[in-house]
N, C-alpha and C positions, 0 to 999 in steps of 0.2 A: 624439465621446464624450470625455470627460475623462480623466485618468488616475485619479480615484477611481472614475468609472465603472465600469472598466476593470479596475483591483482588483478592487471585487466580482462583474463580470463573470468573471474567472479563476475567482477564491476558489469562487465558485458552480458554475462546471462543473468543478472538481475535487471539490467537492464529489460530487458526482454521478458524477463517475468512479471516483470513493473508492468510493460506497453500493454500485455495478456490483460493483466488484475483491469488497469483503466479501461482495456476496451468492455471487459464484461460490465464493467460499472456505471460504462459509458449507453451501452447500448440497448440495456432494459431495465421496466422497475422491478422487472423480478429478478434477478441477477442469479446466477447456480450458486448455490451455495457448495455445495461436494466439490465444483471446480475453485472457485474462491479458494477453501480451505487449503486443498492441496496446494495451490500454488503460491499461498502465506506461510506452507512449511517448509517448501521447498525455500523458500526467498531466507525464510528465517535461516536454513543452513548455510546458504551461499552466505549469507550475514555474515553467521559466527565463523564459517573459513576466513572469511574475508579480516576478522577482527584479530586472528588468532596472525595473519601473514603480515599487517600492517608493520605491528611494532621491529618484525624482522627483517626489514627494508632500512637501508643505509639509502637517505633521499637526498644526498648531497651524491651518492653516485647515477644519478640521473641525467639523462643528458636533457638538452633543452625543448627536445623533441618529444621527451617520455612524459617529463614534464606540464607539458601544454595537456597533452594526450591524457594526462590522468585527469587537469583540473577539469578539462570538457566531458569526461568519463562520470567524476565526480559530482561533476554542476546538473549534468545530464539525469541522475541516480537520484538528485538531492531535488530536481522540480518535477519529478516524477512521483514520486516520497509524499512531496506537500499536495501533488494534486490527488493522491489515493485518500489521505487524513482528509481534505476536504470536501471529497467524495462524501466519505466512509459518515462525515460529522452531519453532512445535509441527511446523508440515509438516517439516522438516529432522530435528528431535531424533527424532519417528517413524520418516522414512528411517533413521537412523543407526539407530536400533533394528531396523529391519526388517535392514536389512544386517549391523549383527554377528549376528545371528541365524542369517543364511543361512551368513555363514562358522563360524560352528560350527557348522551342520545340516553342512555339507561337511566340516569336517574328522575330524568323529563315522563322517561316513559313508566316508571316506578310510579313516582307522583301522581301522573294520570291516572295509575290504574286503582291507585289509593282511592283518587274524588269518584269514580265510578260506581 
């Protein structure tokens, strides 16, 4: 297999590993975490292959075909990418919401049990 092969071989199963991460993201607010994890390390390998095959691609022998084929592979990898971060950012600012909440449910209910 070639190393352009090889690129879109990666590019494609991250692909894919992406669609996995967004649907679990997508589909509950309890999300698995064991699966999450696994499939952030697996994504992470495919990454670093992927980083380590780039620089060894002469991209002027590309034809116009391969070409197109990577930037829609790429574009495809790269709005995938931002909508997992924006996911991932609303799960957090939720958290932080749900926890200042609880500490001032607690210190309301501290207070009260102070005046009693």
């Amino acid at each position: 297999m070639s190393n352009i092969e090889e690129i879109a071989d990666q590019l494609k199963k991250l692909i894919v590993i992406n669609n996995k991460i967004n649907n679990q993201l997508d589909e509950s607010d309890e999300a698995d975490i064991t699966f999450l994890e696994e499939k952030f390390d697996r994504r992470e390998e495919y990454v670093k292959k992927l980083t380590l095959l780039i620089p060894e691609v002469d991209t002027s022998g590309l034809t116009k075909e391969q070409n197109e084929s990577f930037k829609i592979l790429f574009s495809q990898f790269d709005q995938q990418s931002q909508n997992i971060q924006k996911v991932l950012e609303h799960i957090v600012e939720k958290s932080k919401d749900q926890l200042d909440d609880a500490i001032k449910r607690r210190k309301a209910e501290e207070k009260y049990q102070l005046l009693k």
